[in-house]
C-alpha positions in Angstrom: -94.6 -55.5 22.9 -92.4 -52.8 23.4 -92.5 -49.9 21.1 -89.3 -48.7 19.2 -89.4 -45.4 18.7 -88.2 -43.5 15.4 -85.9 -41.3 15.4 -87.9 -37.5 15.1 -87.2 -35.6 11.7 -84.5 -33.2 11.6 -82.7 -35.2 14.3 -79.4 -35.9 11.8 -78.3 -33.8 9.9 -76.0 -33.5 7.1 -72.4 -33.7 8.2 -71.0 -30.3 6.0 -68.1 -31.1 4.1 -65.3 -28.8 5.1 -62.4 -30.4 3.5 -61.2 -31.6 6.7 -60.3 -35.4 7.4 -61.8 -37.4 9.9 -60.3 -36.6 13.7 -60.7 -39.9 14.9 -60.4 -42.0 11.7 -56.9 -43.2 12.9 -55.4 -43.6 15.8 -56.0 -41.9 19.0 -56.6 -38.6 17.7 -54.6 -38.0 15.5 -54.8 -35.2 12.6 -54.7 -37.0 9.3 -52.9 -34.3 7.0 -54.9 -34.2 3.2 -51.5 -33.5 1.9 -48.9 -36.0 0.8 -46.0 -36.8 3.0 -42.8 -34.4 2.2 -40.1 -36.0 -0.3 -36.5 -35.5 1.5 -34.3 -33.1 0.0 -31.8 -34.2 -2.0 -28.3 -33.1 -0.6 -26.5 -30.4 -2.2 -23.2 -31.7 -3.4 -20.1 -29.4 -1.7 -18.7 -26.8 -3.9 -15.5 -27.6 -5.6 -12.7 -26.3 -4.1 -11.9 -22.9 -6.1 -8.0 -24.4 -6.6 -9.6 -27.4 -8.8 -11.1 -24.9 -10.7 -9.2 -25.2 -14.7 -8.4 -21.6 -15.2 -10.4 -21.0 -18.7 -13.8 -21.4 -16.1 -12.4 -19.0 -13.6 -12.1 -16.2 -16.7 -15.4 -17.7 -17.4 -16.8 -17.2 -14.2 -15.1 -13.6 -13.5 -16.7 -12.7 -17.4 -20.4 -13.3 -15.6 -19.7 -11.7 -12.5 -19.1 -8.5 -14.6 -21.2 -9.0 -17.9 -24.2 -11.1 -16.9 -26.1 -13.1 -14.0 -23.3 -14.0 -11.7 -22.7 -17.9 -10.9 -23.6 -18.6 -7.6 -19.5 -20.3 -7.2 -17.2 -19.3 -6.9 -17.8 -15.2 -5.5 -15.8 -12.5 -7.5 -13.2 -11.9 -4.9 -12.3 -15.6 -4.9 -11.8 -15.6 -8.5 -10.0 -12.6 -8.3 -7.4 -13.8 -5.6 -7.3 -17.1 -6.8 -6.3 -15.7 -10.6 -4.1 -13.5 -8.9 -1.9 -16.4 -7.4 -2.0 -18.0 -10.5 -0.5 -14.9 -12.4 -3.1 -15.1 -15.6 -2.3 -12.6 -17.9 -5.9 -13.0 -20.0 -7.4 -11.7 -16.3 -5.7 -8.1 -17.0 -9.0 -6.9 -18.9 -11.4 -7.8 -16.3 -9.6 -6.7 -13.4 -9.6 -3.2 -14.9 -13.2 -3.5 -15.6 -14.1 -4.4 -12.1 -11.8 -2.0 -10.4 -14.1 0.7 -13.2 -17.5 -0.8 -11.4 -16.7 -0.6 -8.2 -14.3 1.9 -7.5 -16.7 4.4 -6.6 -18.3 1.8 -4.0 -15.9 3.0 -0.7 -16.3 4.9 2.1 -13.8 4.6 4.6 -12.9 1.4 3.1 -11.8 0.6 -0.2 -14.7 -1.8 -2.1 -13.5 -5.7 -1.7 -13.6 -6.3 -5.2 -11.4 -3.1 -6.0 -8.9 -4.3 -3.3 -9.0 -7.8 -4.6 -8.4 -6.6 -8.4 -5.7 -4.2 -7.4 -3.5 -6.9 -5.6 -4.5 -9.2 -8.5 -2.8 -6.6 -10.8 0.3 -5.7 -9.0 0.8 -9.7 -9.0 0.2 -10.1 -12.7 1.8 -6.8 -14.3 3.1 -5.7 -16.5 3.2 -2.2 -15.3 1.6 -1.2 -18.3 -1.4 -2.9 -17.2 -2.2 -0.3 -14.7 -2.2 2.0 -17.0 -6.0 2.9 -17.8 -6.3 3.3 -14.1 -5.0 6.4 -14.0 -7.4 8.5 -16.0 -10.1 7.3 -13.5 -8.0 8.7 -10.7 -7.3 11.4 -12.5 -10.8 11.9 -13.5 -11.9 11.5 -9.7 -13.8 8.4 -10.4 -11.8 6.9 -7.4 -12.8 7.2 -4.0 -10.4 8.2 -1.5 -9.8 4.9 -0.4 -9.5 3.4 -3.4 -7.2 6.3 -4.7 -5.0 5.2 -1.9 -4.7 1.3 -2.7 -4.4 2.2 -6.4 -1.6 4.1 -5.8 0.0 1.5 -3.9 -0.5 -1.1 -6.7 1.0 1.6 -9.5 4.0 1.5 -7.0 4.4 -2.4 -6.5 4.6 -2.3 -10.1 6.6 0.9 -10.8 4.6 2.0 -13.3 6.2 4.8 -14.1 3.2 6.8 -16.0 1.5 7.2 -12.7 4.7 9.9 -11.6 2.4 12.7 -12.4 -0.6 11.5 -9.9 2.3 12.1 -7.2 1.7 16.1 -7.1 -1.7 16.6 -6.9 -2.1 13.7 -4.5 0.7 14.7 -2.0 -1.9 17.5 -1.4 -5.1 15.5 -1.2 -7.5 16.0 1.5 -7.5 12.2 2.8 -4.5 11.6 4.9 -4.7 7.6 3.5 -4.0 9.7 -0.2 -1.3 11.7 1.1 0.4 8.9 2.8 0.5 6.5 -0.4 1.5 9.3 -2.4 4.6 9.5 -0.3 5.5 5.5 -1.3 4.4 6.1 -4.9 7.2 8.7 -5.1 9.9 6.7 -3.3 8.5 3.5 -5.4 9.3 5.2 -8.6 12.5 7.1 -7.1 11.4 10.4 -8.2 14.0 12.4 -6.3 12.7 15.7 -8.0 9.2 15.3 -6.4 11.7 15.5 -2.9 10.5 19.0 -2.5 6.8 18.4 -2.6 7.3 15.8 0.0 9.2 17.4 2.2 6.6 19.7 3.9 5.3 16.4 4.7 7.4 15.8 7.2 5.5 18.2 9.5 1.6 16.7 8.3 0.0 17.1 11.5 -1.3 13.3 10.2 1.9 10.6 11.7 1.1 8.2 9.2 1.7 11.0 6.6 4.2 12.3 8.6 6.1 8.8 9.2 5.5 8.0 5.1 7.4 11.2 4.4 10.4 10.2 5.6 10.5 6.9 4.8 10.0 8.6 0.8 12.9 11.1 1.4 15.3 8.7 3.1 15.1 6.5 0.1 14.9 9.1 -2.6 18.7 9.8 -0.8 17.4 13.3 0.7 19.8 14.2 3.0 17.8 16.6 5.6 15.4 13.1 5.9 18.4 11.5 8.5 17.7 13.0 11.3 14.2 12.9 11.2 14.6 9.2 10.3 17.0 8.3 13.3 14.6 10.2 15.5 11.8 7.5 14.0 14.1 4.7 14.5 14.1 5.2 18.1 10.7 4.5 18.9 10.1 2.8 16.4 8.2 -0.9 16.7 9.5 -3.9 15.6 7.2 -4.3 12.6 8.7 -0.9 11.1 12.3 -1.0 11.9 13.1 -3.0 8.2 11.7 0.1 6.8 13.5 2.8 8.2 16.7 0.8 8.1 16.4 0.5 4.3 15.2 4.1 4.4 18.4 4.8 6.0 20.6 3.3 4.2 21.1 6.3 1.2 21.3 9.2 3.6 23.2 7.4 6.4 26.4 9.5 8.1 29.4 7.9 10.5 26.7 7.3 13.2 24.3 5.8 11.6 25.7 2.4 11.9 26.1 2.4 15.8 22.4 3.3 16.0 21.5 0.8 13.5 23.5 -1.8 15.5 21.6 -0.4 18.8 18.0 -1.1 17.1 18.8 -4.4 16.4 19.3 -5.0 20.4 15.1 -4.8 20.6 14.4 -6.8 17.4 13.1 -9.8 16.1 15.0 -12.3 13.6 13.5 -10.3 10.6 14.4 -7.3 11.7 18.2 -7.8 12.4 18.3 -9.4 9.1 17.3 -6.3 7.7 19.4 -3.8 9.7 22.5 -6.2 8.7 21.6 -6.0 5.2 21.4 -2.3 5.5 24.2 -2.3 7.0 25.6 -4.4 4.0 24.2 -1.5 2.1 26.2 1.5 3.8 29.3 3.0 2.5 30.3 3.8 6.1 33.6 2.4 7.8 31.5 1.8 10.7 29.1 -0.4 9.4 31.4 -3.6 9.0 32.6 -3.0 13.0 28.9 -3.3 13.5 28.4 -6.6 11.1 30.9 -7.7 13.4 29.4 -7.3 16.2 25.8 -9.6 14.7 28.1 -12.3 13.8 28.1 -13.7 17.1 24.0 -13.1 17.4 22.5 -16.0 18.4 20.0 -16.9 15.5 22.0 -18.7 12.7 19.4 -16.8 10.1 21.4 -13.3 11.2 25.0 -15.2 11.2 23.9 -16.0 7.7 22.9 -12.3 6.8 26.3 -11.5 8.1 27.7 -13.3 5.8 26.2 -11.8 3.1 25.9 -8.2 3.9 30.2 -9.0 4.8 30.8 -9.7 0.8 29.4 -6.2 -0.1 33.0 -4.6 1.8 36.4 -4.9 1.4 38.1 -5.0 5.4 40.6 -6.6 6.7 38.9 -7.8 9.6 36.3 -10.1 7.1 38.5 -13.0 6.5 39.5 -13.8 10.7 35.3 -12.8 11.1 34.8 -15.9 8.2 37.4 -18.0 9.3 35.6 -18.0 12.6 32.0 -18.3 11.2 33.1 -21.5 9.7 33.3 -23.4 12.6 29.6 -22.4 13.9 27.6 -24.8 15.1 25.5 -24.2 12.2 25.9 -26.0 8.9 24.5 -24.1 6.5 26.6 -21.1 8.9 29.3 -23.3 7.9 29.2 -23.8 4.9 28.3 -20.2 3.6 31.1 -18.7 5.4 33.9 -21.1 4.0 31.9 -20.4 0.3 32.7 -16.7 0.9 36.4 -17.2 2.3 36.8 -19.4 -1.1 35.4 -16.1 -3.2 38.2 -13.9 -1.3 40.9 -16.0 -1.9 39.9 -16.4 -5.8 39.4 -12.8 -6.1 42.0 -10.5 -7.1 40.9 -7.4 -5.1 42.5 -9.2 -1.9 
């Protein structure tokens, strides 16, 4: 018989209990994981756009961003912008109070928020509005960046308290000050401040430089022509409408022709504007130019013509008309025998 042999002592031992599953009890191989499969995420639902937002949660919203834990949507400068578009007068508050927390937040570039809140303001007014701004600036709370931008938004509004931040800032250190300084002053049309810009027009900064005379031409300082007309030569496109308007109150006999000339190297909005300065101009010259743009090729400038034509008193205006009536254009058409009806009907012809 044969012997079966038992198995020695201290052969098995004790499998240790690690916490780890069985290798092998499934499968090939494969790991068995102690913990529970994952639950899938639920999806987030996608924010709401911010224009289907009623406008009592945007104040609500822009109230947390400033006085407690912000909501995650929508972000201040949204709120801001999209208040602004809506005009909201209850906003006014707030905007000064973010513009107070993060004014001092710039460096070469004014804080988002400030920008946003200014722009907000000089849509929603009234110019009294900006009013508490201008003991921060005053108080050099402001940045020089955000100096600049506020003193752009006191001049979209013509708020006319901010005059005596003009001075002191015509003189600031930060060109960007200087510059905006320049537009607050034409903005408000504070001719007397015309002395402290002119030795602007030598600021070895051109945007200052350039800002200077743009002020003076339209605060109707006469020594600003030249240097004007000298800008209007090289100027671009983008900053002919300026210097036309700026031209306009300090123009001489020759200022039409050159007028007339820019227009050659324009755009449709920029011989619209040079024919409304034009319009503008007391100059005998100025309606042989208008002339002239009625037979441009754009029916937008024909129309311009039109218009700038009702601000003289020539005899040349009712053959121009007559002919602009039979454009090819109908609302040419029709504007031009609207005007020949207001010259017949009025008693000045």
């Amino acid at each position: 018989m044969k012997r079966i042999s038992k198995p020695r002592a201290g052969r098995l031992k004790k499998r240790v209990d690690t916490g780890q599953g069985d290798l092998f009890a499934q499968g090939q191989g494969t790991p068995v994981s102690a913990d529970p499969p994952p639950v899938p995420a639920a999806e987030t639902p996608p924010a709401r756009p911010i224009g289907d937002w009623p406008t009592g949660h945007l104040l609500d919203a822009l109230n947390l961003h400033l006085h407690a834990e912000p909501p995650e949507d929508p972000s201040l400068v949204a709120t801001l912008e999209e208040l602004a578009k809506r005009r909201e007068p209850e906003a006014v508050r707030h905007l000064i109070t973010t513009c107070r927390r993060f004014a001092a937040f710039d460096q070469q570039q004014p804080a988002p928020e400030v920008v946003a809140a200014l722009n907000a303001l000089a849509h929603i007014g009234p110019p009294s509005a900006a009013v508490p701004l201008i003991d921060l600036i005053s108080r050099g709370l402001f940045g020089p960046a955000s100096t600049a931008a506020a003193l752009d938004c006191f001049g979209t509004l013509r708020c006319r308290p901010a005059a005596d931040l003009i001075r002191p800032n015509l003189l600031h250190p930060d060109p960007r000050v200087r510059q905006s300084a320049c537009g607050l002053a034409a903005a408000l049309d504070r001719r007397d401040d015309a002395s402290a810009v002119t030795p602007l027009l030598n600021d070895p900064d051109r945007g200052v430089a350039k800002a200077a005379r743009l002020a003076l031409g339209e605060l109707g300082h006469a020594p600003a022509r030249e240097p004007l007309e000298e800008l209007l030569d090289r100027a671009t496109p983008i900053d002919i409408p300026r210097v036309a308007r700026a031209l306009v109150a300090v123009a001489d006999g020759d200022t039409p022709v050159k007028l007339a000339r820019a227009a050659d190297r324009c755009d449709e909005e920029g011989r619209c504007a040079i024919v409304a300065a034009l319009g503008a101009m007391e100059q005998p010259g100025a309606v042989t130019q208008l002339i002239r743009l009625s037979r441009d090729t754009r029916p937008a400038v024909r129309l311009a013509v039109i218009e700038a034509l009702a601000n003289h008193e020539d005899k040349r205006i009712p053959a121009v008309l007559g002919t602009l009536a039979h454009d090819t254009d109908t609302a040419v058409r029709d504007a031009a025998e609207a005007a020949l009806r207001s010259i017949d009907a009025s008693p000045d012809w």
